[in-house]
C-alpha positions in Angstrom: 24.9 -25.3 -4.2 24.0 -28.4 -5.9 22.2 -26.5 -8.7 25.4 -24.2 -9.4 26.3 -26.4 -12.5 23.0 -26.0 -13.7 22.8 -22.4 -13.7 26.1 -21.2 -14.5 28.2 -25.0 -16.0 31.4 -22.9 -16.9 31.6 -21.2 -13.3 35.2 -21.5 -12.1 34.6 -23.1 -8.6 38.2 -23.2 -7.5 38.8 -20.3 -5.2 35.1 -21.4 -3.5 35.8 -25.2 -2.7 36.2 -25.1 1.1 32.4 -22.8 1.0 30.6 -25.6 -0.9 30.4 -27.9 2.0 28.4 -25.8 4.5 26.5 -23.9 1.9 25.3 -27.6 0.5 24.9 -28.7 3.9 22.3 -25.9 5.0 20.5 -25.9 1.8 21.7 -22.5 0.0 21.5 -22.5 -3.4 22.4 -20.0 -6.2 18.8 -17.8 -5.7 19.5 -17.9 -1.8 23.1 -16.2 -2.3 21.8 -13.8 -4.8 19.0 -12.9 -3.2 19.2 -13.2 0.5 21.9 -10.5 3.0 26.0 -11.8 2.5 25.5 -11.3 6.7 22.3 -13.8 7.2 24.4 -16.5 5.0 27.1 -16.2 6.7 25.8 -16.3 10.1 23.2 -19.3 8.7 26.4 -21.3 7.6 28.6 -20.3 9.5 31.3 -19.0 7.2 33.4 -15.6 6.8 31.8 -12.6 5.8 34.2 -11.5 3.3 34.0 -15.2 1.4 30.5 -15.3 1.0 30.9 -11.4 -0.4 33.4 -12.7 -3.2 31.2 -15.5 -4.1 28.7 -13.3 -4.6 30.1 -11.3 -6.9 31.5 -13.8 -8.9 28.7 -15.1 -9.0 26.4 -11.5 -10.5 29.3 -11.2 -12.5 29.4 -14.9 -14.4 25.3 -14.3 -14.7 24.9 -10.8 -15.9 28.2 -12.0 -19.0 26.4 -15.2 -19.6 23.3 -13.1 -19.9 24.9 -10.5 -22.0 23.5 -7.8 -19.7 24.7 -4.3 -19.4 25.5 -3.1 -15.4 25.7 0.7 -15.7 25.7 2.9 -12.7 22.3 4.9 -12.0 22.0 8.6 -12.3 20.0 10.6 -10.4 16.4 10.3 -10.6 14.7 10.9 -13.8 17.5 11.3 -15.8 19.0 7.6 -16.7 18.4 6.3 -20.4 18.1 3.4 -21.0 20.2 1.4 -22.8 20.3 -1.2 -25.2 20.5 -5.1 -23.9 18.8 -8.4 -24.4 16.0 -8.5 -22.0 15.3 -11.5 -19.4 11.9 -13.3 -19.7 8.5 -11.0 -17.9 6.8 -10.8 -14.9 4.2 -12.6 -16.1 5.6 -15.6 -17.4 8.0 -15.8 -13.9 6.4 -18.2 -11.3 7.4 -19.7 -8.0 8.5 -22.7 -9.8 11.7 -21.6 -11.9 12.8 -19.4 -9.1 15.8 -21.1 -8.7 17.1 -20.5 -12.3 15.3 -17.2 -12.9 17.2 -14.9 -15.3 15.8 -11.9 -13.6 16.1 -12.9 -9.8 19.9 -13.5 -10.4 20.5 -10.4 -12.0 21.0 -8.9 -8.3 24.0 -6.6 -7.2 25.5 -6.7 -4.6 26.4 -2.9 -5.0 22.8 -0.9 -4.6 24.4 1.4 -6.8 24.3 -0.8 -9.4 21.6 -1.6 -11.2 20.3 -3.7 -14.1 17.6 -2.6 -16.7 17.0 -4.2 -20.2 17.6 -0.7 -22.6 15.3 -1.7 -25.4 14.8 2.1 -26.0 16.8 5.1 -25.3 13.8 7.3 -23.6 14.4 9.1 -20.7 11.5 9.0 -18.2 10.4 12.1 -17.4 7.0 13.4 -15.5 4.5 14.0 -17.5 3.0 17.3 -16.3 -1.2 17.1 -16.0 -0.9 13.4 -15.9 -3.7 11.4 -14.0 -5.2 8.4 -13.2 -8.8 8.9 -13.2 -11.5 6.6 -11.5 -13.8 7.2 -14.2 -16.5 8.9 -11.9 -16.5 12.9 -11.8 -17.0 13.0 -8.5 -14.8 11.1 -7.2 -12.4 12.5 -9.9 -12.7 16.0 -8.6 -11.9 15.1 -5.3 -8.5 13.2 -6.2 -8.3 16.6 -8.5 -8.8 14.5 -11.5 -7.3 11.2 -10.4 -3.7 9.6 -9.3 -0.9 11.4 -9.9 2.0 9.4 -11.5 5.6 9.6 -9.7 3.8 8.5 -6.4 2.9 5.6 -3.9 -1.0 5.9 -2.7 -2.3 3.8 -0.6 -6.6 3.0 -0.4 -7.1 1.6 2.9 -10.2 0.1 4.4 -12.0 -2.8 6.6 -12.2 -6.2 4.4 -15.5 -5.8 1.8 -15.5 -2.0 1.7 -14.6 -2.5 -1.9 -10.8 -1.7 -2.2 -10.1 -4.7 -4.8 -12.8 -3.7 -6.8 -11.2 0.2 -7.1 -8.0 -1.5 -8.0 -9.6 -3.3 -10.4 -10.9 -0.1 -12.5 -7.9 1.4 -12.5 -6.5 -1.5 -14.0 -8.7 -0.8 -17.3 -8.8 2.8 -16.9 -5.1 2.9 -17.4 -5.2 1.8 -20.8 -7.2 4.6 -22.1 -5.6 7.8 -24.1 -4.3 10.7 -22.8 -6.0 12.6 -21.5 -8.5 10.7 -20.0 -5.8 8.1 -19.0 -2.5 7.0 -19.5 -2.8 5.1 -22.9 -0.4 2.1 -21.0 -0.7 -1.3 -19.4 -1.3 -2.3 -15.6 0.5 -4.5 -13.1 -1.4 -6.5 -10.6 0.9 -7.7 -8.1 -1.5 -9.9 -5.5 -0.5 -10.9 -2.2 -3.3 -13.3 -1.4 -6.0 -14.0 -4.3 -5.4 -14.3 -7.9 -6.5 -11.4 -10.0 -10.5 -11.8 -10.9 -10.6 -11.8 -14.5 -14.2 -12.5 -14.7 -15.2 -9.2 -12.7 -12.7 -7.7 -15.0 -14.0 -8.6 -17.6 -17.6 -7.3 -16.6 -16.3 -3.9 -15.6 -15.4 -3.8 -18.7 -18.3 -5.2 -20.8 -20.7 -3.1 -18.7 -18.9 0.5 -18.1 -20.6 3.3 -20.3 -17.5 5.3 -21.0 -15.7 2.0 -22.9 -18.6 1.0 -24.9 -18.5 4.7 -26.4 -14.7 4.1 -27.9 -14.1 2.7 -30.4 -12.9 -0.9 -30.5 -8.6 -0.4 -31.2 -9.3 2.8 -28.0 -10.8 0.3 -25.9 -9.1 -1.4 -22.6 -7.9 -5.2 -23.3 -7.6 -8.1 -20.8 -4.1 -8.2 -23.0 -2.8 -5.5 -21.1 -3.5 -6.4 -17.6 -0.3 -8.5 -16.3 -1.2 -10.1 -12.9 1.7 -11.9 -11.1 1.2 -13.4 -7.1 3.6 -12.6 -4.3 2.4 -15.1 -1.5 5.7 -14.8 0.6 7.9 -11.5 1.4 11.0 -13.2 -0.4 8.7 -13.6 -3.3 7.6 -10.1 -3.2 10.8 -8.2 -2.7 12.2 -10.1 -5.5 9.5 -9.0 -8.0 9.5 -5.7 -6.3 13.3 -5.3 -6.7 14.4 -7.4 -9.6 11.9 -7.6 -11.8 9.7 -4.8 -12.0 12.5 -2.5 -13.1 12.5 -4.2 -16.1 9.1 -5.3 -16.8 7.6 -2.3 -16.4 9.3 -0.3 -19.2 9.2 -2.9 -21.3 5.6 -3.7 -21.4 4.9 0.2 -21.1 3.8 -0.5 -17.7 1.8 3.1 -15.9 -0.2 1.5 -13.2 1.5 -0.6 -10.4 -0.6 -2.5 -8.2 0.4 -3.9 -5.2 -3.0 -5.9 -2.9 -2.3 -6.1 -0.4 0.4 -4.5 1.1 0.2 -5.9 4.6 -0.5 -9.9 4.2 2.7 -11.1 4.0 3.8 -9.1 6.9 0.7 -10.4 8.6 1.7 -13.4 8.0 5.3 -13.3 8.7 5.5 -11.1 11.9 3.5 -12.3 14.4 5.3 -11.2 17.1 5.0 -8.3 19.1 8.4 -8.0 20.7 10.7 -4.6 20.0 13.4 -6.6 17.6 10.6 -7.7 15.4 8.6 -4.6 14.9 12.4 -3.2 14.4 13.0 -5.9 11.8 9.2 -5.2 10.1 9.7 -1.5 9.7 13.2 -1.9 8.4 11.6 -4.1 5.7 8.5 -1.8 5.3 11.4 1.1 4.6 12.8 -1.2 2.2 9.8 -1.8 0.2 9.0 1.9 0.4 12.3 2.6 -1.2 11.9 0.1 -4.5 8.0 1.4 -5.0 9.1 4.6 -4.9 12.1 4.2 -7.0 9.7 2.7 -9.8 7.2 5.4 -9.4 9.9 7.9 -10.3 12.0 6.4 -12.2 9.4 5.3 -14.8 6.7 7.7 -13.5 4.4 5.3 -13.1 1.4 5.2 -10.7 1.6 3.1 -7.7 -0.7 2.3 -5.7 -1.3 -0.3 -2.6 -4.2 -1.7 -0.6 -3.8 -1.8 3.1 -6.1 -3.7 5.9 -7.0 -1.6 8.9 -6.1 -2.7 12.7 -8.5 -2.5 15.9 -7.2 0.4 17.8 -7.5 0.0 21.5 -7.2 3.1 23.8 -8.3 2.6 27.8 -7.4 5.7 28.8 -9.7 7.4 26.0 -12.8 7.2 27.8 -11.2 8.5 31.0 -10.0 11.9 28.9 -13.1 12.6 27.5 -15.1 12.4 30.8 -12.9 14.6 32.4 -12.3 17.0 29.2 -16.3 17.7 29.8 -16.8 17.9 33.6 -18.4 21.0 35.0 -16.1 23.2 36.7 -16.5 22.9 40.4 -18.3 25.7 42.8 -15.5 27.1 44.7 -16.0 29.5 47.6 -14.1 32.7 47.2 -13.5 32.7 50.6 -11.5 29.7 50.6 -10.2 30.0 47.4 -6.7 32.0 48.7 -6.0 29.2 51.2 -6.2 26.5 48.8 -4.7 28.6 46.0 -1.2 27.5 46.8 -2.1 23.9 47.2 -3.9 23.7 43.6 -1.0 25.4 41.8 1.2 21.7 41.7 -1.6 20.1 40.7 -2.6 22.5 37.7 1.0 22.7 36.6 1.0 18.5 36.7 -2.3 18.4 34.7 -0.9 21.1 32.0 1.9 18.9 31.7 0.1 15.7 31.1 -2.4 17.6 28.4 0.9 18.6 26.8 1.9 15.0 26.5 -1.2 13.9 25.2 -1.0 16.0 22.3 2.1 14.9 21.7 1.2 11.3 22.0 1.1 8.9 18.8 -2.9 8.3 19.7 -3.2 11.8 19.7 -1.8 12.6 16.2 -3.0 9.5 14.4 -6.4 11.6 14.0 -4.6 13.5 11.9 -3.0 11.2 9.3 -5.0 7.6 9.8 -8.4 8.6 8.4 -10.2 7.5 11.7 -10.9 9.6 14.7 -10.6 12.9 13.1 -13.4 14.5 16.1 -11.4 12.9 18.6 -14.1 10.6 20.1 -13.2 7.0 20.9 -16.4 5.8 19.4 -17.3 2.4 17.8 -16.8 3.2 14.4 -13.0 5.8 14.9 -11.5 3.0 16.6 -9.9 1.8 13.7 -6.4 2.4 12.3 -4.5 1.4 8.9 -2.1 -1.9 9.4 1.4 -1.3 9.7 1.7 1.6 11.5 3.6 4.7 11.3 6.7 3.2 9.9 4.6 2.7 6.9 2.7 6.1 6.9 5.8 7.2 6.3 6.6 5.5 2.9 3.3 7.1 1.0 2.6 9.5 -0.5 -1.4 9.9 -0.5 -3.7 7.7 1.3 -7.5 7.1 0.8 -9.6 5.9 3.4 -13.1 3.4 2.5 -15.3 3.3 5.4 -18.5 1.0 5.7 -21.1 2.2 8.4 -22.1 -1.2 10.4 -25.2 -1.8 12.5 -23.8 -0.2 15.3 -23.9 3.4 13.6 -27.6 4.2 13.7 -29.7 1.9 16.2 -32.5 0.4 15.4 -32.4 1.1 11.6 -30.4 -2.2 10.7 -27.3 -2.9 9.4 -26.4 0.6 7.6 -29.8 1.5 5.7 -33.6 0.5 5.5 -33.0 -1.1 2.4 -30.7 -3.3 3.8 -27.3 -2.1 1.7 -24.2 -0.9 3.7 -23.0 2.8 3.0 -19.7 3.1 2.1 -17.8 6.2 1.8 -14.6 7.3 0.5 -11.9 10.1 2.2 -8.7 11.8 1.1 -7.1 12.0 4.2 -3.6 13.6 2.8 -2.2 13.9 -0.7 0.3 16.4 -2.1 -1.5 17.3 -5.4 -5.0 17.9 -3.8 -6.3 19.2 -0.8 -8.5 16.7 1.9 -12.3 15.3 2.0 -13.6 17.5 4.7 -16.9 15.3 4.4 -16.5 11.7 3.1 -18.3 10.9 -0.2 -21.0 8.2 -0.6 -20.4 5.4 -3.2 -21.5 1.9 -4.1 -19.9 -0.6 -6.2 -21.5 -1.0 -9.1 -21.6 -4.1 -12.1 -19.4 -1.5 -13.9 -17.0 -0.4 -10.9 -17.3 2.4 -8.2 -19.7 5.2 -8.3 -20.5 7.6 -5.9 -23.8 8.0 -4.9 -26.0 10.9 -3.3 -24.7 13.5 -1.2 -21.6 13.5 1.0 -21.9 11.5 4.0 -21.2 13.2 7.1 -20.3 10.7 10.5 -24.1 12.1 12.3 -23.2 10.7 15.4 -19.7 12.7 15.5 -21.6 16.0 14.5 -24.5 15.4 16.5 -26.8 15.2 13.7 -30.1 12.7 13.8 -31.3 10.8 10.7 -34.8 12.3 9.9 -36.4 8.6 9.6 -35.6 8.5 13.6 -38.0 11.6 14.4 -40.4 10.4 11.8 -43.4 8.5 14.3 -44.4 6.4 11.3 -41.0 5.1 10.9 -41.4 3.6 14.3 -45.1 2.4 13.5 -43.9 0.4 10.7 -40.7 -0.9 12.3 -42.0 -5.0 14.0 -39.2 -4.7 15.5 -40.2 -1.8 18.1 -43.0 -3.0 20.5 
């Protein structure tokens, strides 16, 4: 607490004396008790529960008068206005370094009900019906059903390389264009591991066709890209929490970027046992909450990169050998002898089908964007980071694939020509319908584009590529003897 003077000088410190000892002692300062749980503190200290409340609040409450900051309760959902205070310094000009005496970061409540919000404007935020968030391609446009849809979390998931960043980073520009071909506002880039790439920003938007034709006040800035970097979860919830709500209608923020999603729980639960994946998906419901709260509150899109997991499943290969054996040749004239005997067994194996399709492995086909065929194959055994407590928090999710070496032998690593194919999937969204065949795209010195016709898995559908069963191929190919 050695910085208390600094931050707040005229904070009566009487009725706290005997906590001032162990907080100092175990390093808490003024950011720690805002930010962290009263319970955590107190258990960290150790000191009474109801002390390190009061402080607490006495604290908010000295910060938010010296700050001249309004505290109003928050209506429901789309119906608060705004009203009018002096607002606390950006996003973008917050770092790491002035945490400790950040305006914005001590601005917390200790009531969730309560909430702070600079009012520089009395609009309501409303949803703006036939809103969207296009990609800038038509095909990929049409499958989204014209792009993102404002008032909701999606999340683009993929292996590392597929080319989620550089999505993110199109969206960033495409933003900024008028209605209705965008959203005519700025973009957030909240980055959990790299900074933002301004210089392949700034070539998508040299080199895209559909800027050069505006006019120079329609086209997207580099001004209106704010970029900030979360390399810690105490980092990111505070951004997420504290100063979003108030950076984002102030800088008329519309796109909310969040890359990615699972680094800093990567990187900060690395344990397997059931109270950390308890604590994880307590936090992951957390951080669903507050994306989803700016998404509706300021219906804004929000949208978040995700890494993909190995998926592992022994017992796979055993089901689908069995799931295909031939029905054994059974004499009819022993058949009503053994009839009574195979009646436990069918009833045990009807069971165990039943829990299989009630199994987690089972139903991920359905919602993870690999595996949809069922087949524990090279390629489906893959599943999005994070698991189902965060499947839960979102809204739509896109799946990027890259077809490896391993997809079509002999052929190389994807293609002749030596390029990867990547495709792109809806897997769910609630304002268009599901890919039922991935499209093909490649990323381009402007952005993403899709490319030829929709790529279907072959080996899944048991489809050849014709250069196989061409005999020339295989004349031409040095590596065939």
């Amino acid at each position: 607490m050695s910085d208390l003077l600094e931050v707040l000088p005229d904070f009566d410190t009487g009725p706290f004396t005997h906590l001032f000892h162990s907080l100092e002692k175990n390093n808490i300062s003024v950011a720690d008790l805002i930010s962290l749980e009263p319970k955590e503190i107190s258990r960290k200290c150790p000191l009474p529960l109801a002390d390190v409340q009061k402080l607490r609040q006495s604290l908010v409450q000295a910060m938010q008068n010296d700050l001249k900051i309004l505290v109003t309760k928050t209506p429901r959902l789309g119906s608060r206005a705004v009203q009018k205070t002096t607002s606390p310094p950006s996003v973008s000009q917050a770092g790491p370094s002035d945490r400790h005496v950040s305006p914005v970061r001590n601005t917390a409540s200790v009531d969730e009900s309560e909430d702070i919000r600079p009012a520089h404007t009395s609009t309501s935020y409303h949803p703006e019906q036939g809103s969207r968030l296009p990609i800038l391609d038509p095909r990929l446009d049409d499958a989204l059903g014209g792009g993102f849809r404002p008032g909701h979390i999606s999340e683009i998931v993929g292996e590392s390389a597929v080319g989620k960043t550089q999505l993110v980073l199109g969206l960033l520009l495409s933003v900024q264009l008028p209605p209705p071909r965008g959203l005519g506002k700025s973009g957030m880039y909240i980055s959990t591991e790299d900074s933002l790439n301004t210089r392949r920003l700034s070539e998508m938007l040299d080199s895209h066709p559909e800027y050069q034709k505006l006019p120079p006040e329609c086209r997207p800035t580099m001004d209106r890209v704010h970029a900030v970097t979360a390399d810690n979860l105490v980092w990111q919830e505070h951004i997420i929490r504290y100063q979003l709500p108030i950076a984002v209608p102030r800088m008329n923020i519309g796109l909310v970027i969040l890359d990615s999603v699972a680094a800093n729980f990567r990187a900060e639960y690395e344990t397997t046992t059931s109270a950390a994946l308890a604590g994880r998906a307590a936090d992951l419901i957390h951080l669903g909450n507050s994306l989803r709260r700016i998404a509706s509150e300021f219906n804004a899109v929000v949208i978040v990169t995700n890494q993909v997991s190995d998926r592992f499943d022994d017992q796979g290969a055993h089901r689908i050998r069995t799931s295909f054996q031939p029905v054994p040749y059974v004499d009819p004239a022993s058949s009503a002898a053994i009839a009574g005997q195979t009646q436990p067994v069918q009833a045990a194996d009807s069971q165990r089908r039943r829990m299989e399709v009630q199994s987690l492995d089972h139903q991920l086909r359905f919602f993870s964007g690999w595996g949809s065929q069922g087949l524990p194959s090279y390629e489906n055994m893959k599943t999005p980071a994070l698991g189902l407590a965060w499947a839960n928090q979102i809204s739509a999710r896109l799946v990027l694939k890259m077809e490896h070496e391993r997809a079509y032998p002999g052929v190389g690593n994807g293609s002749r020509d030596g390029r990867r194919k990547r495709s792109l999937s809806i897997v769910f969204a609630p304002w268009t319908p599901a890919t039922p065949v991935p499209i093909g795209y490649e990323i381009t010195t402007s952005g993403i584009k899709a490319v030829g016709g929709e790529i279907a898995n072959r080996q899944q559908e048991g489809e050849h590529d014709p250069d196989l069963l061409n005999p020339q191929f295989w004349a031409e190919d040095e590596e065939f003897p």
